[in-house]
C-alpha positions as CSV (number, residue, x, y, z in Angstrom):
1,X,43.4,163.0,94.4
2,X,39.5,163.2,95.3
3,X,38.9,165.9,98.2
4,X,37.9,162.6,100.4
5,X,41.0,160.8,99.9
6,X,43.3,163.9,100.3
7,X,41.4,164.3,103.5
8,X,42.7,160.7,104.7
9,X,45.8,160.9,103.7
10,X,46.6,164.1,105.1
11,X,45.0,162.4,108.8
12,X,47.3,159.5,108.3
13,X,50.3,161.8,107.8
14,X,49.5,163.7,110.8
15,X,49.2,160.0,112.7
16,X,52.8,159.1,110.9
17,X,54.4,162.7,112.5
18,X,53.2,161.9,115.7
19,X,54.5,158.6,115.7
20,X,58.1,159.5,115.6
21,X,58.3,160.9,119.1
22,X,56.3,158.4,120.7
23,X,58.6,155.6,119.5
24,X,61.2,157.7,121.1
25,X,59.5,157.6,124.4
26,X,59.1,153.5,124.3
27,X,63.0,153.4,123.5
28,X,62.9,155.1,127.2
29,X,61.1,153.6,129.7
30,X,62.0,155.7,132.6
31,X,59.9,158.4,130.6
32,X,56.8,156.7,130.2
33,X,56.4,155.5,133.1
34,X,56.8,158.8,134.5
35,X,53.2,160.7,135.3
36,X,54.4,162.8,132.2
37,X,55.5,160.4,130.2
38,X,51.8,158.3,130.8
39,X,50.2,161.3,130.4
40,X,51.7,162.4,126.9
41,X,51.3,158.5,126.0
42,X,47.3,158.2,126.5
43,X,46.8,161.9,124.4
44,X,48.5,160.4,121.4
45,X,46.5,157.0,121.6
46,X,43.3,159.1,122.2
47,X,44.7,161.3,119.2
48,X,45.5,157.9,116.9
49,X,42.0,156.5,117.9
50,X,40.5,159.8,117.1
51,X,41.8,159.8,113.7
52,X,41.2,156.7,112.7
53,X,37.8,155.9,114.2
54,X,35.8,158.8,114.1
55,X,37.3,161.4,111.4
56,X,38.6,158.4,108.9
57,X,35.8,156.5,109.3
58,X,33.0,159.2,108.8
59,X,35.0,160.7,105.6
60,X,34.7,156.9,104.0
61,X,30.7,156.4,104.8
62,X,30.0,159.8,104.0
63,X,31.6,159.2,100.5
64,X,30.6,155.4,100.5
């Protein structure tokens, strides 16, 4: 696998391991609606966003 492409995949599997407990949060809603619970929810869609947008994105026009 090219060093750029190992580089995305390895962000999207940190993204996939994050998911996991997040979709166990929405299963509870008493937890996200909780200060916590919002909280914990807006650092992993600053984290997802992150990920995608900035470090993704950069890799693929730096190699493009």
């Amino acid at each position: 696998m090219p060093p750029d492409a190992g580089k995305i995949a390895w962000s999207r599997s940190i993204f996939e391991r994050v998911k996991i407990p997040i979709q166990r949060l929405n299963t509870r809603e008493d937890l996200l609606t909780s200060a916590k619970g919002k909280e914990v929810a807006l650092w992993y869609y600053n984290l997802a966003k992150t990920l995608e947008k900035t470090y993704e994105e950069n890799l693929y026009n730096t190699w493009k």
